[in-house]
N, C-alpha and C positions, 0 to 999 in steps of 0.2 A: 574490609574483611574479605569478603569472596575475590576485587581485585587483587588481595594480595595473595592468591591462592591459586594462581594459572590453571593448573591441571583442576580443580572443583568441576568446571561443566563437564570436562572427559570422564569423571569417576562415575556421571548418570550415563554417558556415552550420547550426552549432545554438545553442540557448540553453541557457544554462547558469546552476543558484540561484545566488544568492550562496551558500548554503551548499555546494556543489559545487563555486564558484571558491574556495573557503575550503578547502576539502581540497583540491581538486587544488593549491593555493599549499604546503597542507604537505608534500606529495609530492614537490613542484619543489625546496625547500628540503631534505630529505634523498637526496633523487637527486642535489645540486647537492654535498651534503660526500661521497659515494660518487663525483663524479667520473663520473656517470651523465648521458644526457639529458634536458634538461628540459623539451622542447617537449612540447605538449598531446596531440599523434601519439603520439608514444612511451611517454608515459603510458597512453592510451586504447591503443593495442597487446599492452602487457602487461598490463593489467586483462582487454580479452578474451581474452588466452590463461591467465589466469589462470580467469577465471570459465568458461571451456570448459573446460579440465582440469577444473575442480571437477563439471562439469556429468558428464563421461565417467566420472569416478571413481564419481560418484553410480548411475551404471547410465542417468540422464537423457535420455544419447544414446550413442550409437555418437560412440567416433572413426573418422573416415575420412578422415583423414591421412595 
């Protein structure tokens, strides 16, 4: 999905490995049979609220939410 879509990381204005649009394509692909979103936003959304909870859990930071 995302690999077949070159320009995707340029339309947020990052770049992105092929190995990064190679996982984000597998993510798009089981977010897509859960009936989830599959744009690159929604993904990169819940990665960092994933990777901040991890971070708060860790004692890393304070949440201040």
């Amino acid at each position: 999905m995302a690999t077949e879509h070159p320009d995707a990381p340029q339309q947020f204005g990052m770049r992105l490995s092929a190995e990064i649009m190679e996982r984000v394509s597998a993510i798009q692909q089981f977010r897509q049979s859960n009936d989830q979103s599959t744009t690159l936003s929604s993904i990169v959304e819940d990665a960092i609220e994933v990777y901040y909870e991890d971070l708060v859990e860790s004692g890393e930071i304070q949440d201040e939410l």
